[in-house]
LUMFI-160566 format. One record per residue (C-alpha): residue in one letter; x, y, z. Coordinates in steps of 0.5 Angstrom, whole numbers, padded with zeros to 4 digits, always signed. Layout:
// residues N
aXYZ
...
//
This chain:
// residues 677
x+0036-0011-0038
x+0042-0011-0032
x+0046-0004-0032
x+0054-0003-0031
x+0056-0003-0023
x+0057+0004-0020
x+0064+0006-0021
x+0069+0008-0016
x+0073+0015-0016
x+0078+0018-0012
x+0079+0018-0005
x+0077+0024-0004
x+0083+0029-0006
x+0088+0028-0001
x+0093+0020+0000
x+0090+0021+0008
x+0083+0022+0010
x+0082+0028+0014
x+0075+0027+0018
x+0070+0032+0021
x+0066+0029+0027
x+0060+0034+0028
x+0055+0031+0034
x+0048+0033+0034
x+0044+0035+0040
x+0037+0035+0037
x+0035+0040+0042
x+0033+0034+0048
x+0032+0029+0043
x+0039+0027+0044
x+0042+0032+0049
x+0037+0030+0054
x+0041+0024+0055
x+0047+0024+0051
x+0053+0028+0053
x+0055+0031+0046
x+0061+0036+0049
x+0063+0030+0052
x+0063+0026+0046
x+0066+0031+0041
x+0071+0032+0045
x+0072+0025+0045
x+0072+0025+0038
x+0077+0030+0037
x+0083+0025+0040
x+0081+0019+0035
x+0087+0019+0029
x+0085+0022+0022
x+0079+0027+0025
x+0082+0034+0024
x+0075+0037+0026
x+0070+0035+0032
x+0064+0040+0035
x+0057+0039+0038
x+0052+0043+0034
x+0045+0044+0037
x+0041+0042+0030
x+0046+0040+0026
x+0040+0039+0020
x+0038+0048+0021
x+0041+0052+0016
x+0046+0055+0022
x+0048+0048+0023
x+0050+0046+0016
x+0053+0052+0015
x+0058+0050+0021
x+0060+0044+0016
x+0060+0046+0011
x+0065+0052+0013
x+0069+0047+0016
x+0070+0043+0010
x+0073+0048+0006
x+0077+0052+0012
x+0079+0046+0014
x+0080+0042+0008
x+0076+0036+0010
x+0075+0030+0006
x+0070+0025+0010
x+0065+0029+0014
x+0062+0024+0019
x+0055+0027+0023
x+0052+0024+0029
x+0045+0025+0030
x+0038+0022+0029
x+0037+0016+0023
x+0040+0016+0016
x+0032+0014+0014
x+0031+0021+0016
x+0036+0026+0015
x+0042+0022+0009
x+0040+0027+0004
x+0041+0033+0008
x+0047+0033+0009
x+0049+0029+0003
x+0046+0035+0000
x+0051+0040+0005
x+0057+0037+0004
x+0056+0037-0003
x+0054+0045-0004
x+0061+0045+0000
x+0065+0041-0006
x+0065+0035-0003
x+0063+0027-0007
x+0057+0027-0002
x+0058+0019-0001
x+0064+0022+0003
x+0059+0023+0009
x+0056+0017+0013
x+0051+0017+0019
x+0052+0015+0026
x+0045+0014+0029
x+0046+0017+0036
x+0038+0018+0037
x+0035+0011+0036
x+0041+0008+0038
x+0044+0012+0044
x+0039+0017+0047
x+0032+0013+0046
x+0033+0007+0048
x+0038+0008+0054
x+0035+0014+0057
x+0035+0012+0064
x+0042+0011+0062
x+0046+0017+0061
x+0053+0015+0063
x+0052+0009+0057
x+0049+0012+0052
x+0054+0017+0052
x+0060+0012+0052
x+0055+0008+0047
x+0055+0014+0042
x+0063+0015+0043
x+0064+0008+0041
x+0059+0009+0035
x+0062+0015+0032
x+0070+0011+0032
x+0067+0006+0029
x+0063+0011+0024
x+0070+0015+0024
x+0074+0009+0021
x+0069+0006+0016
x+0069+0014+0014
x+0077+0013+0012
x+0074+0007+0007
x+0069+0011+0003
x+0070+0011-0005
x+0067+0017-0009
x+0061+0015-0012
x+0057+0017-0019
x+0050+0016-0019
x+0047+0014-0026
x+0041+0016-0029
x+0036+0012-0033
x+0030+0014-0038
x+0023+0014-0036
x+0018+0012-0041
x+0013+0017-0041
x+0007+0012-0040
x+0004+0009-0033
x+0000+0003-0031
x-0006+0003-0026
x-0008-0003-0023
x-0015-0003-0020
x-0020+0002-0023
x-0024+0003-0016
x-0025+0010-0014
x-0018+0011-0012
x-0016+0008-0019
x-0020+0012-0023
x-0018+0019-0020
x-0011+0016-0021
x-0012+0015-0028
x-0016+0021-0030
x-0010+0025-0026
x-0004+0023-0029
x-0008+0022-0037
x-0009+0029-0036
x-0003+0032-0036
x-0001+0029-0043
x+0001+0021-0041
x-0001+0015-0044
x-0005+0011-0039
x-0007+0005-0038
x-0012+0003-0033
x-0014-0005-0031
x-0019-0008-0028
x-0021-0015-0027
x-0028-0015-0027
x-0032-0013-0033
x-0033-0005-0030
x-0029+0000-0027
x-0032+0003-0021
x-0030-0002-0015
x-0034-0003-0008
x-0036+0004-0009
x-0042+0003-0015
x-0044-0002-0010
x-0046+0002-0005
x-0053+0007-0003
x-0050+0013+0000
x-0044+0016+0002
x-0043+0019+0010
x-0043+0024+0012
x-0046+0027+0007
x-0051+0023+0004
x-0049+0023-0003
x-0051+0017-0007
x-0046+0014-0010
x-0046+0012-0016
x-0048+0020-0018
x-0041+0022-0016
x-0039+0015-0019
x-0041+0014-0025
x-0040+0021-0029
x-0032+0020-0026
x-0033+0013-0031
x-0035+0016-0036
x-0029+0021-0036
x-0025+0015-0035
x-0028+0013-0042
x-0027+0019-0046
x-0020+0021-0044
x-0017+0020-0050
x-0010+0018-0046
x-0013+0014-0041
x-0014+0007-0044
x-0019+0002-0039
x-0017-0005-0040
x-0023-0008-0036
x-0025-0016-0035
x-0017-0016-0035
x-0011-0018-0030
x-0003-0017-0030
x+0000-0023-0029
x+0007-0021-0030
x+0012-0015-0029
x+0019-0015-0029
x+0024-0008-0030
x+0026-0002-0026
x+0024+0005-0025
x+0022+0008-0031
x+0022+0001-0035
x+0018-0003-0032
x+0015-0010-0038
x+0008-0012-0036
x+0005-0017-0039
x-0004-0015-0039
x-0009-0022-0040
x-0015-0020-0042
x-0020-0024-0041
x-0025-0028-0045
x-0032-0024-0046
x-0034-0028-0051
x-0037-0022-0054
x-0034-0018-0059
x-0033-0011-0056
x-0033-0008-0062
x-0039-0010-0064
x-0043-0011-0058
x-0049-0003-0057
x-0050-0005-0049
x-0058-0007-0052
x-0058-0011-0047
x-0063-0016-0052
x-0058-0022-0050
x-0059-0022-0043
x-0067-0022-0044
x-0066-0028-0049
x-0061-0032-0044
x-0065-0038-0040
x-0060-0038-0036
x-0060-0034-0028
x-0056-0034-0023
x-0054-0031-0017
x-0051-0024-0017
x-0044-0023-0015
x-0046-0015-0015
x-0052-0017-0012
x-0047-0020-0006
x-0052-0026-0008
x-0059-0023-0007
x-0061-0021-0014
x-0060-0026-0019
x-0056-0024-0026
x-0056-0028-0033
x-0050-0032-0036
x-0049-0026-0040
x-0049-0020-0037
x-0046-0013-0035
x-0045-0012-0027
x-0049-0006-0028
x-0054-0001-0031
x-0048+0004-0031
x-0042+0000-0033
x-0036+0003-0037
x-0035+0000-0041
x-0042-0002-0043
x-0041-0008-0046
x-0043-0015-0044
x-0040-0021-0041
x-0042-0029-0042
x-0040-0033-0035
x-0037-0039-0038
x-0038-0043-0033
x-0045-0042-0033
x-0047-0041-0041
x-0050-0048-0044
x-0047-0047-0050
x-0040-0046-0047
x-0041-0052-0043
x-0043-0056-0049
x-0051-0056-0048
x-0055-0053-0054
x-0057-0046-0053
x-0055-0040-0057
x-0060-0035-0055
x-0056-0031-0054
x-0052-0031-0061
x-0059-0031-0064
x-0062-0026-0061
x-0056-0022-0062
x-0058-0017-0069
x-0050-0014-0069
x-0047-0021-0069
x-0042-0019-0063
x-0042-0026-0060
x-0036-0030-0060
x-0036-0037-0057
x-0030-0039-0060
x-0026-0032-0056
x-0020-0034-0053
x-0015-0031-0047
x-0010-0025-0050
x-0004-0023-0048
x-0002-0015-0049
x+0005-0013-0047
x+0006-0006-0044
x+0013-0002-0042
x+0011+0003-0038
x+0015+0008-0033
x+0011+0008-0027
x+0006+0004-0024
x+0000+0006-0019
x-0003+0000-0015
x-0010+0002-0012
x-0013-0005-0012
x-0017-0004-0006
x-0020-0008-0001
x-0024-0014+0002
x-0028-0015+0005
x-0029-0019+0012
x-0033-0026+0011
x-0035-0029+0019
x-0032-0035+0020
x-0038-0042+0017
x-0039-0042+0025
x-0039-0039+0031
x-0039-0030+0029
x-0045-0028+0030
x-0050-0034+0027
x-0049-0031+0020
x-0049-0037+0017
x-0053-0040+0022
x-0059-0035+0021
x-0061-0031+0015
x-0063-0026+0019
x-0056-0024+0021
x-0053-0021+0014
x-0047-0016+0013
x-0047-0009+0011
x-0045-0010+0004
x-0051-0013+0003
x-0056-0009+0007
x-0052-0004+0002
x-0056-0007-0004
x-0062-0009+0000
x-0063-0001+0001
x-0059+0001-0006
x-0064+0003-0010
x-0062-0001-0016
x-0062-0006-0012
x-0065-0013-0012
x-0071-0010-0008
x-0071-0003-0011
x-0069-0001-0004
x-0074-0004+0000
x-0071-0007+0007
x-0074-0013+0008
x-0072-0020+0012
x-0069-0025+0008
x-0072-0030+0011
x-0080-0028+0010
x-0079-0022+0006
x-0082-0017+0012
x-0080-0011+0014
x-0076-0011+0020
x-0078-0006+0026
x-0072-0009+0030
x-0064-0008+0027
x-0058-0009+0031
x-0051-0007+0029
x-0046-0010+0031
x-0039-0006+0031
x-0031-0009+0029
x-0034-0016+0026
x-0027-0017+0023
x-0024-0012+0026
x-0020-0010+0033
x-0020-0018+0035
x-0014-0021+0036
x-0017-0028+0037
x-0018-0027+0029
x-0011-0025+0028
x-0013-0018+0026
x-0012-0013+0030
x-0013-0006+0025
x-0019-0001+0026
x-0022-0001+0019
x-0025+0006+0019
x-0031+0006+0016
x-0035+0002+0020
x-0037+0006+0026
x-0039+0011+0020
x-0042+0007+0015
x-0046+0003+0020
x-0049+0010+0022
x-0051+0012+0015
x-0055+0007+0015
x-0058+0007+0021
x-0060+0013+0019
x-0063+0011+0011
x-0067+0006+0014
x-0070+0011+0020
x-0072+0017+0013
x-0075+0011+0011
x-0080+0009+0017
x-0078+0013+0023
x-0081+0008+0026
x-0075+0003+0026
x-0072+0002+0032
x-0065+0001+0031
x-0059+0000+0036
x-0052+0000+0035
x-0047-0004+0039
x-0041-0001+0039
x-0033-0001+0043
x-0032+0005+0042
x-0035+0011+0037
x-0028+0013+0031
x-0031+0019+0028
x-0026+0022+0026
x-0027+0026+0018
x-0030+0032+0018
x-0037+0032+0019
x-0037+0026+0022
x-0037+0028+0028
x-0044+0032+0027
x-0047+0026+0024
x-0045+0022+0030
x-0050+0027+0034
x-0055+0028+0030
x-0057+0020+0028
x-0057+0020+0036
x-0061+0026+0038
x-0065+0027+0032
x-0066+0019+0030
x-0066+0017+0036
x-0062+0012+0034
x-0060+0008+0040
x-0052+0006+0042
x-0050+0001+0047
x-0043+0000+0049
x-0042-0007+0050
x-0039-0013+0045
x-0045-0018+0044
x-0043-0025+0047
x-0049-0029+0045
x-0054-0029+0038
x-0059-0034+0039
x-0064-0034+0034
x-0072-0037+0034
x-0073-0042+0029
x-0080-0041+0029
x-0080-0034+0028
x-0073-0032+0025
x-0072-0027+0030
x-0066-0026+0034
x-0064-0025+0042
x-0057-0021+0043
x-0054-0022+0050
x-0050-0017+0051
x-0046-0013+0057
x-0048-0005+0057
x-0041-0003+0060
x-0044+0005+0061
x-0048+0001+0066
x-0045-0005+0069
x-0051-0010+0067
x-0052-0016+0062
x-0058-0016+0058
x-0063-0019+0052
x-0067-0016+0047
x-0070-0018+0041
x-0069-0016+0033
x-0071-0017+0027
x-0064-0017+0023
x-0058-0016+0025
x-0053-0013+0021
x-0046-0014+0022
x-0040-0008+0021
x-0036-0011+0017
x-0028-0009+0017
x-0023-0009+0011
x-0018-0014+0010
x-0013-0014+0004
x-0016-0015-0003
x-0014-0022-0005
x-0012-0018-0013
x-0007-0015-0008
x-0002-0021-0007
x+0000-0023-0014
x+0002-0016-0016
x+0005-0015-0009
x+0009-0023-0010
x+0012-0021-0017
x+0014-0013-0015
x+0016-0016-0009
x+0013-0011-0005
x+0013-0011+0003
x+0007-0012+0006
x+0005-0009+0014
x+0003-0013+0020
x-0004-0012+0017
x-0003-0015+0011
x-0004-0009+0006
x+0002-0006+0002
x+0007-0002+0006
x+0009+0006+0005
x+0015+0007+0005
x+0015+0011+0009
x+0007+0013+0014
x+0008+0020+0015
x+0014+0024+0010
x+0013+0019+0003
x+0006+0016+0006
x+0005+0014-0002
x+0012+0011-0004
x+0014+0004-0004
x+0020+0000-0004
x+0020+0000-0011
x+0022+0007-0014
x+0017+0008-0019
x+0011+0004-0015
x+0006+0008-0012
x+0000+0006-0007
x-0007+0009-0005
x-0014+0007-0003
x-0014+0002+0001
x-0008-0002-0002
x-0004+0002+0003
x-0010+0002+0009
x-0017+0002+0010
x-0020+0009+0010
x-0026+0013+0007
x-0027+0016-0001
x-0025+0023+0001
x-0018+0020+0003
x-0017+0015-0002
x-0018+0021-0008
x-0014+0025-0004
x-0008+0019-0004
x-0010+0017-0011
x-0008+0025-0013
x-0002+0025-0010
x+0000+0018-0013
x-0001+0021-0019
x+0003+0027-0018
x+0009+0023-0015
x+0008+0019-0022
x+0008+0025-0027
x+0013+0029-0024
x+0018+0023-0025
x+0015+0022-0032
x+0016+0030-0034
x+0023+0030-0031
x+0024+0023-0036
x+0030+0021-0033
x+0031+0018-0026
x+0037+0019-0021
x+0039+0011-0019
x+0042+0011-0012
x+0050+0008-0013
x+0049+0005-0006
x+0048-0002-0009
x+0052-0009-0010
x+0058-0010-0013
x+0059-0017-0017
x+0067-0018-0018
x+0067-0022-0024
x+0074-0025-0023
x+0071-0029-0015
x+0064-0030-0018
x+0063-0037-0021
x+0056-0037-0022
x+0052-0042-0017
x+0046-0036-0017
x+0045-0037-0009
x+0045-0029-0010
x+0039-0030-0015
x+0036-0033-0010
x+0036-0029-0004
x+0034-0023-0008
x+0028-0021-0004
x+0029-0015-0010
x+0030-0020-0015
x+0036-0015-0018
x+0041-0020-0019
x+0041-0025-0025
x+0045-0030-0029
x+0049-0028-0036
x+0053-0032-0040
x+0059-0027-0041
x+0065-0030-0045
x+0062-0037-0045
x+0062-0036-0037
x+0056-0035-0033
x+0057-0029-0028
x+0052-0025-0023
x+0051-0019-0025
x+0047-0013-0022
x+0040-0008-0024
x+0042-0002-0021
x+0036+0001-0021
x+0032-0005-0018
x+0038-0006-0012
x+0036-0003-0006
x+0043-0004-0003
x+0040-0009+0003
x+0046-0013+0003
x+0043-0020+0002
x+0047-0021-0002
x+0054-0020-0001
x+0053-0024+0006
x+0050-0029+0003
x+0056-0030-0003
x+0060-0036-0001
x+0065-0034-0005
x+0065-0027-0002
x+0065-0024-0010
x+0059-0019-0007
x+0061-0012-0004
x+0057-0006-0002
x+0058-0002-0004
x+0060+0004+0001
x+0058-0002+0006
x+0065-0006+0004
x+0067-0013+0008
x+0073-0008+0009
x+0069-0002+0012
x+0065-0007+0016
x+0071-0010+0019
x+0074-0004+0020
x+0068-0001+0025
x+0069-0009+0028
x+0076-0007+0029
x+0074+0000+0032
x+0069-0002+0037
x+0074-0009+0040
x+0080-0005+0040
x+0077+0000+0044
x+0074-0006+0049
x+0080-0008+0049
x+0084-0002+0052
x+0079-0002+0057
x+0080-0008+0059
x+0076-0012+0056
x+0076-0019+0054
//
């Protein structure tokens, strides 16, 4: 599956370089500190720089004008341009001198903004000498460059999404719209995620699974969609447009094609045990669907707790089955794909307080967490929607919410804001105050994060019209009565400056959202780089806030980060956009910036492979001779590797061990004809 190595062209249409340096002032960003006349003027006496000038916005049109009427008045051949990160503005002016007539790898970046104006800004006189240092050693490597071809490789035409929450679903539907094949996979036996679990949504109040559910049956009945339920990816190997993935299905121990959802199984089945759907309210049968309106509407049988699968006597099941669809003897299988593209929404978590000392929650019935008041007051829930107290199954007259349990805590190591919470905690406060006005209901809070549309207006009308009472404050204590169940919160009021106690019937505990445990298998074999909070990280968070590291990998939902249903669809839509646009265009254009393997050096001892955090390197026998060779579409020219070569076999391409030490050279030279040591 490796591809060739880039291959290296001319020098650039003359024996000796001929260099223009253009510095940037980027309005004040770089100007403000840097003296950029000062540092073209410098520029101009370096050997092999023929033109050197300071530009205002070398990025404008004007400013890319300026350059590229120097390359062809003045025949440059090596373009070298100061200003603010390559990350931001490479392809710019890659772009400029290519429009010019130039090979667009004979511009390098020199980065006067991060690495001069912004972090001297209290020191002109040093950043300025600082950036005039950077552009010679910019200028010498420019000396070094090799035209570069880029390559392309074929897309196939297909896309994998993992995860079939809302952001998942919407992701599938779009891009099987638009005439692609689709596959999409979920682990548990339905599509639908966290969001079929919940009552309503903020701040409309809109039930869920009304919105939800008519989005399932579309996903069923999109005839280029296939949804591969109750199923896991276990591997993945390839590179943008031909990424192998390899899908276990799960064992149901129901023929699917023969099971009608008549649900006549689960009435015969002896067996109950807690629902998971039910976060451990309700009770389910071993065979069962999560949900009445589960895609696809077909029944599972949960081994560990069927008599027949564990060796007892049963078959109820089987029997009772008049379409003959149960199948004990079902095994795991595995299915191969190819796919072009690949969309991770595997969604979230979430928080489960420590077994001792968060809020009492597992000291006290009465103390739960908002996932499971959802089902509580879900209609479909295990009490039909009536609230009641798990300890005594009355009505509670006296709730607390307890805002940032797993979230904004830096003894728990998670510091994220999970920006939902303030705004879930607030829908239900006001489910609850619809059903019985009576209720009381206070909400401890560190600060209020209503930042959507309409969320705002909600804030405001659950308190002035609820009257649903909020104390700024983190409780320091719960201490609940062993003899009636209630608990007393001893809390702060900072608005106030005074401690105080109350009593309440339930607790509710707003928990955060934390990276979902379906993340990291998928994360390890992409070889994906995570954010200091643990979820999968953009490539970049304002300009490809949906890409990663990987070409051809997309994020959204809560893979990437917390946030509400309306952003995860949005950032579900745009994933699909990105993932068709580069399947309609069915071919993908493959930086050349990556490793070059000399064959002759190389003695395959395979510490390439190790170090490879894209695992692009692999070992190939080549005439009997086992040798390292490159995928170019997985390298990522991060230079692990070629610094990691004891044999010095791996060069970078455009970042060359020589190019290297030709700006070493550079900047101890100067150091030295400034009396430096």
């Amino acid at each position: 599956m490796a591809m060739p190595n880039a291959e290296l062209k001319d020098n650039g249409g003359g024996t000796e370089p001929k260099i223009g340096v253009f510095v940037c002032h980027c309005g004040t960003n770089i100007g403000g500190v840097v003296d950029c006349e000062k540092v073209a003027k410098a520029a101009s006496t370096i050997e092999g720089v023929a033109v050197s000038k300071d530009l205002k916005y070398a990025c404008s049109d004007l400013g890319q004008d300026e350059i590229q009427k120097a390359i062809k008045e003045e025949g440059l051949n090596r373009i070298v341009v100061a200003s603010c990160s390559p990350r931001l503005h490479e392809f710019t002016f890659r772009n400029c001198v290519e429009e010019a007539g130039l090979n667009p790898y004979f511009m390098i970046m020199v980065n006067l903004r991060e690495q001069c104006s912004w972090v001297h800004m209290k020191e002109p006189e040093d950043a300025t000498a600082k950036a005039s240092d950077l552009i010679r050693m910019g200028v010498e490597r420019s000396k070094l460059l090799s035209s570069l071809s880029p390559r392309e490789v074929a897309v196939e035409p297909t896309c994998l999404v993992i995860g079939a929450g809302i952001a998942g679903i919407q992701a599938a539907l779009d891009v099987a719209q638009k005439g692609f094949k689709t596959y999409l996979v979920e682990k548990e036996p339905s599509i639908g995620g966290h969001m079929a679990q919940l009552d309503k949504t903020f701040p409309t109040g809109d039930c869920a699974i009304c919105i939800l559910a008519p989005k399932m049956v579309e996903a069923s009945r999109q005839k280029n969609l296939e949804i591969l339920a109750y199923s896991e990816v276990v591997d993945i190997d390839g590179y943008v447009g031909n990424f192998n993935v390899k899908v276990r299905m799960k064992p149901r121990y129901v023929d699917e094609e023969k099971c009608v959802g008549c649900g006549v199984c689960t009435e015969k089945c002896p067996v109950k045990v807690p629902n998971e759907f039910d976060v451990g309210f309700g009770m389910r049968k071993a065979i069962y669907v999560p949900f009445p309106q589960a895609v696809p509407l077909k029944y599972t049988i949960d081994a560990e707790n069927c008599r027949q699968l564990q060796g007892k006597k049963c078959g109820a099941c089987a029997k009772a089955c008049i379409n003959d669809a149960i199948d004990y003897e079902q095994q795991p299988r595995d299915l191969d794909l190819k796919v072009g593209t690949i969309i991770i929404a595997t969604g979230f978590d979430t928080y489960i307080p420590m077994k001792k000392g968060v809020y009492s929650y597992w000291e006290s019935e009465n103390v739960i967490t908002a996932m499971e008041l959802e089902r509580l007051i879900n209609a479909a829930g295990p009490t039909g929607g009536h609230l009641i107290r798990p300890s005594d199954k009355t009505e509670p007259k006296r709730i607390a919410f307890i805002q940032c349990v797993g979230s904004r805590n830096h003894k728990l190591g998670i510091q994220h804001c999970s920006r939902v919470c303030c705004m879930y905690a607030m829908k239900n406060a006001q489910i609850i105050k619809e059903h019985d006005p009576e209720t009381d209901i206070a909400i401890y809070y560190n600060d209020i994060r209503a930042f959507g549309k309409g969320f705002e207006e909600l804030y405001h009308r659950i308190r002035m019209d609820y009257g649903v009472e909020f104390i700024r404050g983190r409780p320091a204590r719960l201490t609940t009565d062993p003899e009636t169940g209630n608990i007393t919160i001893r809390a702060e009021e900072t608005l106030l400056a005074k401690i105080t106690e109350r009593d309440f019937d339930l607790v509710v505990l707003s928990v955060g959202l934390l990276p979902s445990q379906g993340t990291m298998p998928i994360q390890k074999m992409l070889s994906l780089p995570t954010s200091p909070d643990g979820f999968l990280q953009e490539l970049h968070p304002k300009l490809r806030p949906i890409e990663t590291a990987i070409d051809g990998v997309f994020i959204c939902g809560c893979a990437q980060g917390p946030k509400d249903i309306p952003d995860s669809v949005a950032q579900a839509k745009a994933t699909a956009s990105e993932a068709s646009t580069l399947m309609i265009r069915s071919k993908h254009v493959v930086e050349p910036l990556t490793a070059s393997i000399n064959d002759e050096l190389c003695v395959g001892c395979g510490l390439c492979t190790d170090v490879c955090p894209y695992g692009a390197i692999e070992l190939q026998d080549k005439d009997g001779q086992i040798k390292a060779v490159v995928t170019e579409a997985l390298c990522h020219g991060c230079g692990t590797c070629a610094a990691a070569c004891p044999q010095r076999a791996i060069d970078q391409l455009q970042f060359s061990n020589r190019q290297i030490m030709s700006e070493i050279s550079a900047a101890l030279s100067h150091e030295k004809a400034a009396g430096g040591e």
